[in-house]
C-alpha positions in Angstrom: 41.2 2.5 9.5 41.7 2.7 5.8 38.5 2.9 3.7 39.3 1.7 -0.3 36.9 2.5 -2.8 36.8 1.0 -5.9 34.3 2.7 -8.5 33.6 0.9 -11.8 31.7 1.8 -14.7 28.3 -0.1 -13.1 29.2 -1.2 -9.2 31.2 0.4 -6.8 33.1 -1.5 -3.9 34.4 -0.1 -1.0 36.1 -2.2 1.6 37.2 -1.1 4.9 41.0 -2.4 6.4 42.1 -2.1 9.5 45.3 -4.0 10.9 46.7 -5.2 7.7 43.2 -7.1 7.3 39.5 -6.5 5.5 36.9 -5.7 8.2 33.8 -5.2 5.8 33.0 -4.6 2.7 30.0 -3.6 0.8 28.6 -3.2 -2.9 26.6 -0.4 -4.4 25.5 0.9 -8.1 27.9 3.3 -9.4 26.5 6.6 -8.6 25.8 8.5 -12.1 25.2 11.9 -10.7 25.0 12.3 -6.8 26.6 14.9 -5.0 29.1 14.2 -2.6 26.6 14.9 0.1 25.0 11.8 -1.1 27.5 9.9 -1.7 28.8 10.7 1.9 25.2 9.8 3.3 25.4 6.3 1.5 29.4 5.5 2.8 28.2 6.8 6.4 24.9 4.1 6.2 27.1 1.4 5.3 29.6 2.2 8.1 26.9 3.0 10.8 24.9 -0.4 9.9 28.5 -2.7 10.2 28.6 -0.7 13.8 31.4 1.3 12.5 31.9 4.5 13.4 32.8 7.1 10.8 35.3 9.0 13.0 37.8 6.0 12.9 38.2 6.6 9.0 41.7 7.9 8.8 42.8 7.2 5.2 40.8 7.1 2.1 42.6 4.9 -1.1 40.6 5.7 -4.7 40.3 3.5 -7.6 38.2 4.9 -10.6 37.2 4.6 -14.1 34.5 6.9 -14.2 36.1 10.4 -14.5 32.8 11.9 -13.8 32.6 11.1 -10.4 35.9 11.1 -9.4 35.8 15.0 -8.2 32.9 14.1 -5.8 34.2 11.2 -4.2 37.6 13.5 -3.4 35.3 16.0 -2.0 33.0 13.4 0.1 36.5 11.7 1.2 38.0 14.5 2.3 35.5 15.1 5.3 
């Protein structure tokens, strides 16, 4: 499954594909200063409460305007 995050200057959405189609997606305040812990944490939640398990994650697509936490949703995505 492909998880796409979208981060904007004030909401963040992230979306979760699989076969060419949108499976879920959810809506959250752009994080300001959370650690990628954190951020991991809130992505696992949403995944975990749409009976989703985390392990099927395979490919992680980025979208962001807010240079500031760019380098921790790398880090988070890359787990």
């Amino acid at each position: 499954m492909l998880l796409a995050i979208d981060i904007g200057n004030t909401q963040t959405v992230i979306g979760l594909f699989g076969e060419d189609k949108i499976l879920s997606s959810w809506r959250m305040v752009t994080p300001k200063y959370e650690t990628s812990d954190e951020i991991a944490a809130a992505v696992f939640n949403f995944l975990k409460n749409s009976e989703f398990d985390p392990k099927d994650v395979g490919e992680v697509a980025i979208s962001c305007v807010v240079p500031r936490i760019l380098e921790e949703i790398i880090k988070m995505s890359r787990r």
